[in-house]
Steps between C-alpha positions, in 0.01 A plus 500: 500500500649789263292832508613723170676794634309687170181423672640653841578812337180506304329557841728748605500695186075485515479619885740761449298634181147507732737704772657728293836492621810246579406221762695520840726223543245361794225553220716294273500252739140462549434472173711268409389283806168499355553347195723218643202478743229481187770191288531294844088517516475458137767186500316335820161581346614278225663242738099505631381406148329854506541473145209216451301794650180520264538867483879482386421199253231711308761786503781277398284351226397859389849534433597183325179560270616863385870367417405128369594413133085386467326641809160358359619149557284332736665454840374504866648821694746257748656405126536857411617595849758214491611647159571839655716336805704308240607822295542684786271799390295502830814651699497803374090590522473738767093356560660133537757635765250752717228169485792257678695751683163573706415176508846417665449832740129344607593171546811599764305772723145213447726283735479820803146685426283140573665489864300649776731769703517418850291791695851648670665538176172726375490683807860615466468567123199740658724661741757561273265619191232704681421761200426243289168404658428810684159633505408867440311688760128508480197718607143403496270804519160628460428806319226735442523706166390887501443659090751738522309727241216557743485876617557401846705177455770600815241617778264178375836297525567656886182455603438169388833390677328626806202297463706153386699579802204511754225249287637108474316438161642338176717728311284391202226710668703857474680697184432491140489229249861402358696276301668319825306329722451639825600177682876369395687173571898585608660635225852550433705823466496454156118434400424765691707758339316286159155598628526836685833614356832553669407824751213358612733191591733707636238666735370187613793415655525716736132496633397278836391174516132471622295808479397727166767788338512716268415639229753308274502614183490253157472487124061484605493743744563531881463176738404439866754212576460255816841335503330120632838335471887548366761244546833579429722371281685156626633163388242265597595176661610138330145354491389809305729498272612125497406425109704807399827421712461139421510617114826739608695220649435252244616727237809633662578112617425377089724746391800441742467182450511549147831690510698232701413210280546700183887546699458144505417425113834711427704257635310212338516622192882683536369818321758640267514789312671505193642717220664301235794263612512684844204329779461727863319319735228683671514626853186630524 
Protein backbone atom coordinates (compact mmCIF):
# COMPACT_ATOMS: atom_id res chain seq x y z
CA UNK A 1 0.00 0.00 0.00
CA UNK A 2 1.65 3.39 -1.40
CA UNK A 3 0.79 6.56 0.74
CA UNK A 4 1.68 9.87 -1.58
CA UNK A 5 4.55 11.50 0.06
CA UNK A 6 2.54 14.98 -1.28
CA UNK A 7 -0.19 14.01 1.03
CA UNK A 8 2.43 13.49 4.00
CA UNK A 9 3.70 16.85 3.56
CA UNK A 10 0.29 18.34 3.12
CA UNK A 11 -0.24 17.49 6.83
CA UNK A 12 2.88 18.77 7.86
CA UNK A 13 2.69 21.95 5.98
CA UNK A 14 -1.21 22.43 7.61
CA UNK A 15 -0.06 21.67 11.40
CA UNK A 16 2.82 23.79 11.12
CA UNK A 17 0.57 26.78 9.70
CA UNK A 18 -2.05 26.31 12.98
CA UNK A 19 1.44 26.40 15.21
CA UNK A 20 3.06 29.10 13.79
CA UNK A 21 6.42 27.92 13.54
CA UNK A 22 8.68 24.85 12.06
CA UNK A 23 7.62 21.34 13.52
CA UNK A 24 10.33 19.59 15.75
CA UNK A 25 11.66 16.63 14.19
CA UNK A 26 9.64 14.44 17.05
CA UNK A 27 6.57 16.67 15.92
CA UNK A 28 7.33 15.61 12.40
CA UNK A 29 7.18 12.34 13.43
CA UNK A 30 3.88 12.35 15.02
CA UNK A 31 2.36 13.76 12.39
CA UNK A 32 3.35 11.85 9.93
CA UNK A 33 2.43 8.70 12.07
CA UNK A 34 -0.98 9.91 12.06
CA UNK A 35 -1.74 9.95 8.70
CA UNK A 36 -0.20 6.47 7.97
CA UNK A 37 -2.38 5.61 11.02
CA UNK A 38 -5.73 7.36 9.31
CA UNK A 39 -4.75 5.26 5.31
CA UNK A 40 -4.22 1.80 7.29
CA UNK A 41 -7.90 2.53 8.99
CA UNK A 42 -9.19 3.93 5.86
CA UNK A 43 -7.72 0.79 3.64
CA UNK A 44 -9.09 -1.87 6.37
CA UNK A 45 -12.34 0.11 6.63
CA UNK A 46 -12.69 -0.69 3.02
CA UNK A 47 -11.39 -4.32 3.41
CA UNK A 48 -14.71 -4.26 6.01
CA UNK A 49 -16.98 -3.21 3.11
CA UNK A 50 -17.44 0.10 5.18
CA UNK A 51 -18.05 1.49 1.93
CA UNK A 52 -21.73 -0.27 1.47
CA UNK A 53 -22.26 1.88 4.62
CA UNK A 54 -25.73 3.69 3.88
CA UNK A 55 -24.29 6.89 5.05
CA UNK A 56 -21.16 6.67 2.63
CA UNK A 57 -23.44 5.35 -0.35
CA UNK A 58 -25.75 8.53 -0.15
CA UNK A 59 -22.46 10.57 0.05
CA UNK A 60 -20.84 8.68 -2.72
CA UNK A 61 -23.97 9.03 -4.83
CA UNK A 62 -24.09 12.83 -3.97
CA UNK A 63 -20.96 12.88 -5.68
CA UNK A 64 -21.49 10.81 -8.76
CA UNK A 65 -24.83 12.94 -9.28
CA UNK A 66 -22.93 16.44 -9.25
CA UNK A 67 -20.18 15.09 -11.83
CA UNK A 68 -22.53 12.64 -14.05
CA UNK A 69 -22.87 13.49 -17.83
CA UNK A 70 -27.10 13.32 -17.03
CA UNK A 71 -27.48 13.35 -13.24
CA UNK A 72 -31.39 13.33 -13.74
CA UNK A 73 -31.25 9.84 -15.08
CA UNK A 74 -33.14 7.61 -12.96
CA UNK A 75 -30.91 5.33 -10.88
CA UNK A 76 -31.12 3.84 -7.32
CA UNK A 77 -28.27 5.45 -4.96
CA UNK A 78 -26.14 1.78 -4.73
CA UNK A 79 -25.96 2.48 -8.83
CA UNK A 80 -24.75 5.93 -8.31
CA UNK A 81 -22.50 4.91 -5.42
CA UNK A 82 -21.03 2.07 -7.57
CA UNK A 83 -20.44 4.78 -10.27
CA UNK A 84 -18.34 6.86 -7.89
CA UNK A 85 -16.09 3.65 -6.76
CA UNK A 86 -15.48 2.89 -10.46
CA UNK A 87 -14.02 6.49 -11.30
CA UNK A 88 -12.34 6.65 -8.32
CA UNK A 89 -13.80 10.13 -7.23
CA UNK A 90 -14.83 8.91 -3.69
CA UNK A 91 -10.97 8.77 -2.57
CA UNK A 92 -10.39 11.99 -2.42
CA UNK A 93 -13.81 13.33 -0.38
CA UNK A 94 -12.64 14.16 2.91
CA UNK A 95 -16.67 13.28 4.33
CA UNK A 96 -16.24 9.67 2.61
CA UNK A 97 -12.80 9.17 4.43
CA UNK A 98 -13.75 10.72 8.17
CA UNK A 99 -17.31 8.37 7.74
CA UNK A 100 -14.93 4.95 7.21
CA UNK A 101 -11.90 5.94 9.03
CA UNK A 102 -14.24 6.14 12.29
CA UNK A 103 -16.00 3.43 11.39
CA UNK A 104 -12.66 1.38 11.18
CA UNK A 105 -11.50 3.19 14.70
CA UNK A 106 -15.11 1.92 16.35
CA UNK A 107 -15.16 -1.29 15.10
CA UNK A 108 -11.33 -2.18 16.57
CA UNK A 109 -11.71 -0.58 20.23
CA UNK A 110 -15.98 -2.24 19.97
CA UNK A 111 -13.99 -5.60 20.26
CA UNK A 112 -12.42 -4.23 24.16
CA UNK A 113 -15.27 -1.71 25.55
CA UNK A 114 -18.19 -4.82 25.54
CA UNK A 115 -15.79 -6.91 27.97
CA UNK A 116 -16.47 -6.61 31.61
CA UNK A 117 -12.99 -5.62 33.53
CA UNK A 118 -12.20 -8.01 36.10
CA UNK A 119 -12.72 -6.09 39.66
CA UNK A 120 -8.61 -6.17 40.38
CA UNK A 121 -7.81 -4.57 37.19
CA UNK A 122 -10.44 -1.50 38.24
CA UNK A 123 -9.18 -1.36 41.59
CA UNK A 124 -5.61 -0.78 40.43
CA UNK A 125 -6.65 1.64 37.63
CA UNK A 126 -8.27 3.45 41.02
CA UNK A 127 -5.11 3.34 42.86
CA UNK A 128 -3.14 4.54 40.25
CA UNK A 129 -5.71 7.41 38.97
CA UNK A 130 -7.07 8.74 42.29
CA UNK A 131 -7.76 12.55 41.08
CA UNK A 132 -9.77 11.45 38.56
CA UNK A 133 -12.70 10.40 40.73
CA UNK A 134 -11.94 12.33 43.77
CA UNK A 135 -14.64 14.01 45.58
CA UNK A 136 -14.49 17.61 46.86
CA UNK A 137 -14.99 18.30 50.48
CA UNK A 138 -18.42 19.07 51.72
CA UNK A 139 -20.25 20.93 54.58
CA UNK A 140 -23.83 20.68 55.48
CA UNK A 141 -24.95 23.60 57.68
CA UNK A 142 -27.77 25.44 59.10
CA UNK A 143 -27.95 29.06 59.05
CA UNK A 144 -29.87 31.81 60.49
CA UNK A 145 -29.88 35.14 58.40
CA UNK A 146 -29.68 38.66 60.34
CA UNK A 147 -30.76 42.07 57.72
CA UNK A 148 -27.67 43.63 57.92
CA UNK A 149 -29.38 47.13 57.34
CA UNK A 150 -31.19 46.92 60.65
CA UNK A 151 -29.86 49.64 63.17
CA UNK A 152 -28.76 47.05 65.49
CA UNK A 153 -28.00 44.14 63.08
CA UNK A 154 -24.42 43.08 65.14
CA UNK A 155 -25.72 43.19 68.90
CA UNK A 156 -29.19 41.37 67.44
CA UNK A 157 -26.68 38.96 65.61
CA UNK A 158 -24.60 38.36 69.24
CA UNK A 159 -27.39 38.00 71.09
CA UNK A 160 -29.27 35.77 69.07
CA UNK A 161 -26.11 33.44 68.91
CA UNK A 162 -26.51 33.36 72.61
CA UNK A 163 -29.97 32.25 72.59
CA UNK A 164 -29.44 29.46 69.51
CA UNK A 165 -26.62 28.39 71.64
CA UNK A 166 -28.64 27.75 74.91
CA UNK A 167 -32.48 27.04 73.13
CA UNK A 168 -32.51 23.55 70.86
CA UNK A 169 -35.24 24.91 68.44
CA UNK A 170 -35.27 24.82 64.55
CA UNK A 171 -33.05 27.35 63.06
CA UNK A 172 -36.13 28.16 60.92
CA UNK A 173 -37.57 29.62 64.16
CA UNK A 174 -34.67 32.51 64.60
CA UNK A 175 -33.21 35.43 62.06
CA UNK A 176 -34.78 37.17 59.24
CA UNK A 177 -36.35 36.03 56.10
CA UNK A 178 -33.71 35.27 53.19
CA UNK A 179 -33.11 33.97 49.91
CA UNK A 180 -31.31 30.59 51.32
CA UNK A 181 -33.04 28.36 53.23
CA UNK A 182 -32.24 28.10 56.70
CA UNK A 183 -31.86 24.28 56.59
CA UNK A 184 -29.09 23.04 53.81
CA UNK A 185 -28.21 19.58 52.43
CA UNK A 186 -24.02 19.16 52.22
CA UNK A 187 -22.84 21.38 49.84
CA UNK A 188 -19.63 21.57 48.18
CA UNK A 189 -16.83 24.20 48.42
CA UNK A 190 -17.89 25.44 45.35
CA UNK A 191 -21.85 25.96 45.65
CA UNK A 192 -21.24 27.46 48.58
CA UNK A 193 -18.95 30.13 47.48
CA UNK A 194 -22.17 30.19 44.44
CA UNK A 195 -24.70 30.98 47.17
CA UNK A 196 -22.95 32.97 49.96
CA UNK A 197 -19.92 34.11 47.98
CA UNK A 198 -16.28 33.23 48.39
CA UNK A 199 -15.49 34.99 52.13
CA UNK A 200 -18.28 33.69 53.56
CA UNK A 201 -16.86 30.21 52.26
CA UNK A 202 -13.74 30.99 53.36
CA UNK A 203 -15.03 31.73 56.96
CA UNK A 204 -16.90 28.69 57.15
CA UNK A 205 -14.09 26.75 57.05
CA UNK A 206 -12.59 27.46 59.79
CA UNK A 207 -15.64 27.39 62.25
CA UNK A 208 -16.42 24.03 64.59
CA UNK A 209 -18.39 21.30 63.84
CA UNK A 210 -21.53 21.07 66.09
CA UNK A 211 -22.51 24.16 67.89
CA UNK A 212 -23.61 27.88 66.34
CA UNK A 213 -20.68 30.71 65.14
CA UNK A 214 -20.48 33.66 63.99
CA UNK A 215 -21.53 36.29 62.56
CA UNK A 216 -20.38 35.29 58.97
CA UNK A 217 -20.82 37.78 56.75
CA UNK A 218 -22.54 37.29 52.93
CA UNK A 219 -23.80 39.01 49.80
CA UNK A 220 -27.60 39.07 52.24
CA UNK A 221 -26.29 40.03 55.28
CA UNK A 222 -24.65 38.39 58.38
CA UNK A 223 -25.38 34.51 59.25
CA UNK A 224 -25.53 32.41 62.44
CA UNK A 225 -23.89 29.15 61.01
CA UNK A 226 -24.21 25.59 62.85
CA UNK A 227 -21.59 23.59 60.98
CA UNK A 228 -23.99 19.95 61.22
CA UNK A 229 -21.47 18.12 59.08
CA UNK A 230 -18.12 18.55 56.72
CA UNK A 231 -16.40 15.70 55.15
CA UNK A 232 -13.29 16.19 53.63
CA UNK A 233 -12.22 15.75 50.46
CA UNK A 234 -11.26 11.88 49.49
CA UNK A 235 -11.37 9.28 46.73
CA UNK A 236 -14.21 7.20 47.57
CA UNK A 237 -13.93 3.48 47.30
CA UNK A 238 -14.48 0.98 44.04
CA UNK A 239 -18.20 0.33 44.69
CA UNK A 240 -18.77 4.11 44.67
CA UNK A 241 -17.25 4.80 41.91
CA UNK A 242 -17.39 1.39 39.99
CA UNK A 243 -19.48 2.75 36.74
CA UNK A 244 -16.92 5.56 36.35
CA UNK A 245 -13.62 3.34 36.63
CA UNK A 246 -15.30 0.65 34.68
CA UNK A 247 -15.83 3.49 31.85
CA UNK A 248 -11.83 4.52 32.51
CA UNK A 249 -10.53 1.08 31.95
CA UNK A 250 -12.54 0.25 29.05
CA UNK A 251 -11.45 3.28 27.30
CA UNK A 252 -7.79 3.16 28.06
CA UNK A 253 -7.98 -0.87 27.22
CA UNK A 254 -10.09 0.14 23.55
CA UNK A 255 -7.55 2.42 22.79
CA UNK A 256 -4.37 0.28 23.50
CA UNK A 257 -5.79 -2.18 21.94
CA UNK A 258 -6.43 -0.10 19.12
CA UNK A 259 -2.79 0.97 18.73
CA UNK A 260 -1.29 -2.63 18.64
CA UNK A 261 -3.54 -3.95 15.97
CA UNK A 262 -3.31 -0.79 13.91
CA UNK A 263 0.89 -1.96 14.35
CA UNK A 264 -0.59 -5.00 13.15
CA UNK A 265 -2.57 -3.68 9.90
CA UNK A 266 0.96 -2.04 8.88
CA UNK A 267 2.42 -5.10 8.32
CA UNK A 268 -0.62 -6.52 6.51
CA UNK A 269 -0.88 -4.03 4.34
CA UNK A 270 3.27 -3.24 3.96
CA UNK A 271 2.60 0.58 4.19
CA UNK A 272 4.81 2.48 1.83
CA UNK A 273 5.36 5.86 1.34
CA UNK A 274 6.16 7.07 -1.86
CA UNK A 275 7.42 10.05 -3.89
CA UNK A 276 7.63 9.33 -7.50
CA UNK A 277 9.88 6.28 -8.57
CA UNK A 278 11.43 6.21 -4.99
CA UNK A 279 8.90 3.89 -2.23
CA UNK A 280 10.17 4.19 1.87
CA UNK A 281 8.54 1.80 3.80
CA UNK A 282 7.06 3.01 6.95
CA UNK A 283 8.47 2.40 10.37
CA UNK A 284 6.05 3.92 12.25
Amino acid sequence: MLIPTSRVESALQEYERLSGRPLSPEESRIVTKAVVDQEVLYAYAKRLGLDKDPVVEQRLAQIATFVAENPHEAKSVEERADEAVSLGIGEGDLVVRRIMIDGARRLIRAGILVREPPDPLLEQYLRDHPEQFQRPARTRISQVLIDAHKPRAEQDARDLLQRLRRDAVPASNYGDAGLVKPELPDLPERELERLFGHRFATELAQLPVGEWSGPVASRYGMHLVFVRERVMEHTPPLAEVRKEVRTEVRAKLADEWLAVRLEQLKGEFSIQIADGDKTEESKL
